[in-house]
C-alpha positions as CSV (number, residue, x, y, z in Angstrom):
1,X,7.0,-3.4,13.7
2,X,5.9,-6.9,13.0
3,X,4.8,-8.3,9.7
4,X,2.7,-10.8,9.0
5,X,2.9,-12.8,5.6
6,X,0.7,-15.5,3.9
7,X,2.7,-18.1,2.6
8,X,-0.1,-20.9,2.2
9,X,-1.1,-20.6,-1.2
10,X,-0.8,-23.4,-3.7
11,X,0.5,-22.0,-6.7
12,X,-2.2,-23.5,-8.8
13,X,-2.1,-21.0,-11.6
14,X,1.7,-21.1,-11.7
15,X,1.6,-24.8,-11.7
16,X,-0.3,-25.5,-14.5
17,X,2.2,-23.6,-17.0
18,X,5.3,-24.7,-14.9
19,X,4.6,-28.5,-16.3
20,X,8.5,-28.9,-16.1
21,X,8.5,-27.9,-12.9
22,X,5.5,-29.7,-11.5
23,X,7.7,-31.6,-8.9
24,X,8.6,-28.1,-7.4
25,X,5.2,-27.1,-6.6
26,X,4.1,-30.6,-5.4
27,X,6.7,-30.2,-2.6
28,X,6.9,-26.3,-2.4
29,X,4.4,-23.3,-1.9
30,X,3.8,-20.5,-4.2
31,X,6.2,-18.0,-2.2
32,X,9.4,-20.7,-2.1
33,X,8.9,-20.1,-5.9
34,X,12.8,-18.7,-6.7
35,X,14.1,-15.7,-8.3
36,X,18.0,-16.4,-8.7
37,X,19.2,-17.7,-5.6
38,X,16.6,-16.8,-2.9
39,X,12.5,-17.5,-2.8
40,X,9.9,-14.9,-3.4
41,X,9.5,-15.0,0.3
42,X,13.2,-13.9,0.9
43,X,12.7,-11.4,-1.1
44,X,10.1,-9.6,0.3
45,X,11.2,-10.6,4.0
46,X,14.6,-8.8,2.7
47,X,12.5,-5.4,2.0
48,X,11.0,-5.1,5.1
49,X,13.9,-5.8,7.1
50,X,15.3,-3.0,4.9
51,X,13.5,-0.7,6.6
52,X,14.4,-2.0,10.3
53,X,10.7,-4.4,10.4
54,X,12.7,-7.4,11.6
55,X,10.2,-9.8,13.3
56,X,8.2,-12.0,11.1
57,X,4.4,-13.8,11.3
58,X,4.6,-16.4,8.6
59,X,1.4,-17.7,7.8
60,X,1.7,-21.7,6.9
61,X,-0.4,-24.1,5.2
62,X,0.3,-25.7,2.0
63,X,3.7,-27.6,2.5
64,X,4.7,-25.9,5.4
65,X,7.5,-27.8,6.0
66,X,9.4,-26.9,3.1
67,X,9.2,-23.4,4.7
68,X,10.4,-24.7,8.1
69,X,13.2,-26.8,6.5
70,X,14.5,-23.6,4.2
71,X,14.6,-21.5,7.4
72,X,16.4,-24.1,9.6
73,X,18.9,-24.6,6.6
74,X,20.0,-21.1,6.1
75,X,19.0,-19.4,9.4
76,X,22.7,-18.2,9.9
77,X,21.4,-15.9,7.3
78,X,18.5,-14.4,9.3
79,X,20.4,-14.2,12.9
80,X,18.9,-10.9,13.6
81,X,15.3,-11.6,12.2
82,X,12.8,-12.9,14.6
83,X,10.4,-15.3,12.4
84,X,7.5,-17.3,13.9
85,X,6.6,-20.3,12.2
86,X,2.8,-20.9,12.2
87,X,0.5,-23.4,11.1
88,X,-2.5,-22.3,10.2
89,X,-4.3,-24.4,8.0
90,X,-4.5,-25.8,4.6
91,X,-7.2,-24.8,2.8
92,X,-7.8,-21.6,4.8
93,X,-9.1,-18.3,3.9
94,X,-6.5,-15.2,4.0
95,X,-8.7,-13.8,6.5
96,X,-8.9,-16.7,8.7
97,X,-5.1,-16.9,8.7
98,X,-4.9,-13.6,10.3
99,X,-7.5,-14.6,12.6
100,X,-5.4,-17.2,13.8
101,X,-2.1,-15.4,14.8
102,X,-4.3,-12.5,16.6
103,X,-2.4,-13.7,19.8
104,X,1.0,-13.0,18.3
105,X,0.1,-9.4,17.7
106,X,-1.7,-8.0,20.8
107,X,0.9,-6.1,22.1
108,X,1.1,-4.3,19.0
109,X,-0.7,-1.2,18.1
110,X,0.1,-1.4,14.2
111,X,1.2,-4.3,12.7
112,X,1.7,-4.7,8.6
113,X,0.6,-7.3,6.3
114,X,1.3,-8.7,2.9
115,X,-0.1,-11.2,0.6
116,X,3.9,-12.8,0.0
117,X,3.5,-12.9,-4.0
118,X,4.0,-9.4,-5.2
119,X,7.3,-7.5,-4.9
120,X,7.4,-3.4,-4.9
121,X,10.0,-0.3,-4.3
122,X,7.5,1.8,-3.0
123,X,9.1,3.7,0.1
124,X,7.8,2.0,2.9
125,X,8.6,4.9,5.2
126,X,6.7,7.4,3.3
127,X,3.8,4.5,3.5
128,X,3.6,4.6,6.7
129,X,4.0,8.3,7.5
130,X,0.9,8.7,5.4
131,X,-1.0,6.1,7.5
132,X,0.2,7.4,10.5
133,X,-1.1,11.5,9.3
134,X,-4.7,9.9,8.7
135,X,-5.2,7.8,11.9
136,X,-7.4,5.4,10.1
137,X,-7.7,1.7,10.9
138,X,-6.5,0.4,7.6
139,X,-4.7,1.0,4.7
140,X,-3.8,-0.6,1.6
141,X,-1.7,0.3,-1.1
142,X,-3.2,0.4,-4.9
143,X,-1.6,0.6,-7.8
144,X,-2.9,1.1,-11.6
145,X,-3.9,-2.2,-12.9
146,X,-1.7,-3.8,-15.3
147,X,-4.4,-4.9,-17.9
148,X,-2.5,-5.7,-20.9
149,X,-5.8,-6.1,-23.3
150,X,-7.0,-3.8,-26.0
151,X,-9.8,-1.0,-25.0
152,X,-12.5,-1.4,-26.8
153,X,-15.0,1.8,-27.9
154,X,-18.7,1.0,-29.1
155,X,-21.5,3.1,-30.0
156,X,-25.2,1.4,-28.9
157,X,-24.9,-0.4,-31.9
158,X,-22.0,-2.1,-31.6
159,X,-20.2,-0.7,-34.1
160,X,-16.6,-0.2,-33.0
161,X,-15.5,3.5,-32.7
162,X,-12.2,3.3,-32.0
163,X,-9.5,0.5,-29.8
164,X,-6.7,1.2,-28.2
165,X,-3.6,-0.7,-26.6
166,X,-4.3,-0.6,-22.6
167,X,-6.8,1.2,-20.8
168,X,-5.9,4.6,-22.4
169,X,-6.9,7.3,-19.9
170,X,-8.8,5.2,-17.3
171,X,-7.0,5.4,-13.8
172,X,-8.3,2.0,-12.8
173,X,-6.5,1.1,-9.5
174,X,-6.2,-2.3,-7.9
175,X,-5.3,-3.8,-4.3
176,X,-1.3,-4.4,-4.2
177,X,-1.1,-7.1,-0.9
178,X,0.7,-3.9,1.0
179,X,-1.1,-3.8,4.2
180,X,-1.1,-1.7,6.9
181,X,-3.7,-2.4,10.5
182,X,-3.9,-1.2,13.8
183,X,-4.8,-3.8,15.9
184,X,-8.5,-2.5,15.8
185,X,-8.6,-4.4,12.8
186,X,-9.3,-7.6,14.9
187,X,-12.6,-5.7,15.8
188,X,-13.7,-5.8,12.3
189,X,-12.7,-9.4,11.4
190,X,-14.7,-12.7,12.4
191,X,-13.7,-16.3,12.0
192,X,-13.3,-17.6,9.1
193,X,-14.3,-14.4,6.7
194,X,-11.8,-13.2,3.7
195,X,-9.6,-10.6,4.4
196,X,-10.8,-8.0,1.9
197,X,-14.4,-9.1,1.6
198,X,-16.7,-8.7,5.0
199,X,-13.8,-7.0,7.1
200,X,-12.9,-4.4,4.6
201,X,-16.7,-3.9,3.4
202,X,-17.3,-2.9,7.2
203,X,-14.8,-0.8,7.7
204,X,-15.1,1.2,4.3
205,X,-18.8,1.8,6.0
206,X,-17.1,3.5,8.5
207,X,-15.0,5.6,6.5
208,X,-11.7,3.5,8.5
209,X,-9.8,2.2,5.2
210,X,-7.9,4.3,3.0
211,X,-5.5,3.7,-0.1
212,X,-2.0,4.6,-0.7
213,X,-1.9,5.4,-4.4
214,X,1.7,4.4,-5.8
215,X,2.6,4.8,-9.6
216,X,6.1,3.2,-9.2
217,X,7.2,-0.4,-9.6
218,X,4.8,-3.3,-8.4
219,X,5.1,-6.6,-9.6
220,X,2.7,-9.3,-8.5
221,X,3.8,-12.9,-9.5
222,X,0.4,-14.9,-10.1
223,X,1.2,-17.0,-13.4
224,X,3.9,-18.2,-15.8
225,X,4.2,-15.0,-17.7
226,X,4.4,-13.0,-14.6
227,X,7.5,-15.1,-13.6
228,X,9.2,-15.2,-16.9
229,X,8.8,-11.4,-16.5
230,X,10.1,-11.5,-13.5
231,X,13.3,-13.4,-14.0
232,X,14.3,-11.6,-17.1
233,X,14.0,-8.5,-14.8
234,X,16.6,-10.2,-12.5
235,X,19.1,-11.9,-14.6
236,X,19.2,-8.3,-16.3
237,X,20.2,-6.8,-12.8
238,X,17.0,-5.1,-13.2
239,X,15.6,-5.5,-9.9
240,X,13.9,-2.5,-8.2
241,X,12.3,-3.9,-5.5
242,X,16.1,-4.7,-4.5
243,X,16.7,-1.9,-2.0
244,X,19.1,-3.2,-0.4
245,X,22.9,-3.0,-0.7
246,X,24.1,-6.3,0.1
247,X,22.6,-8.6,-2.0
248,X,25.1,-11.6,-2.9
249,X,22.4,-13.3,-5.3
């Protein structure tokens, strides 16, 4: 099954707390940012091939050579991945981008997606199983949001009644970048539109989206304390969303 990634993005959150590393994101994108050895990219590529999904969309736009160049440098290492290479813009919307590699997918029924800057163990068999028992158009998997501020408790007066650390019993949930279309999704999608905005507000109207609800590891890495995170994970060899069994560094 092909996957489609989107590995335009700036990095402009990470950037501005990286300032010692402000030549690496002036010549990289957000998903050549590296943990250990190997890019964020890599990484995810790694758990979908994993699972057998060898052939790869990539999405291009900011810096997209630096992409090219790291693919044409080590492709000895990804002999039996098929990865296509695609320009699709520099300041385009997520949506759009899938817009534009529509051709590369039409003769494929289901196809899966992924945002390129979040890492997860979740079992991507049992993800699909589940999307494949509802026969829905979409799917995305949600996880409980990783809110790290204090819940507050007021009475109409303001007065505080109580705070807690986290978001105590709420079950708030949040989009994890784990897609999953048929190819029906183009029908729902128009030029230039965000992914999860217009297209995902029509289908929900038609009761075609649904949510796989996952309570294990997620990790999305979207500023500097996300990637210090991160890296202290690794350098501990405490990697979960390292599936695989032979990983070098």
């Amino acid at each position: 099954m092909k996957v489609v990634l989107f590995c335009g993005g700036y990095g402009m959150r990470m950037g501005k707390f990286f300032q010692n590393k402000s030549e690496f994101f002036e010549n990289n994108p957000k998903p050549m940012l590296m943990i250990g050895e190997r890019p964020i990219l890599w990484h995810l590529m790694k758990y979908y091939a994993h699972y057998g999904h060898k052939e790869f969309i990539l999405c291009l736009g900011y810096k997209a050579e630096s992409i090219k160049e790291y693919f044409k440098i080590n492709n000895d290492h990804f002999a039996d991945w098929n990865i296509e290479l695609v320009d699709t813009g520099l300041n385009t919307k997520i949506g759009q981008r899938l817009f534009y590699v529509k051709s590369y997918l039409k003769e494929d029924d289901v196809f899966m997606v992924n945002y390129t800057d979040g890492l997860s163990d979740v079992n991507l068999n049992a993800y699909l199983d589940y999307f494949n028992r509802h026969d829905k158009v979409a799917s995305l998997l949600s996880v409980k949001a990783p809110l790290g501020f204090h819940h507050v408790i007021s009475n109409n007066n303001g007065i505080v009644e109580n705070i807690k650390d986290g978001l105590g019993n709420y079950d708030l949930r949040i989009n994890a970048g784990f897609f999953i279309f048929k190819n029906e999704f183009f029908n729902y999608i128009k030029d230039g539109e965000e992914l999860v905005d217009e297209p995902f507000e029509r289908l929900i109207k038609q009761g075609q989206l649904i949510s796989y609800m996952y309570d294990g590891f997620w990790k999305n890495i979207d500023n500097y304390k996300d990637k210090i995170e991160i890296d202290e994970m690794y350098e501990k060899n405490n990697s979960p969303w390292i599936l695989w069994e032979d990983y070098k560094g």
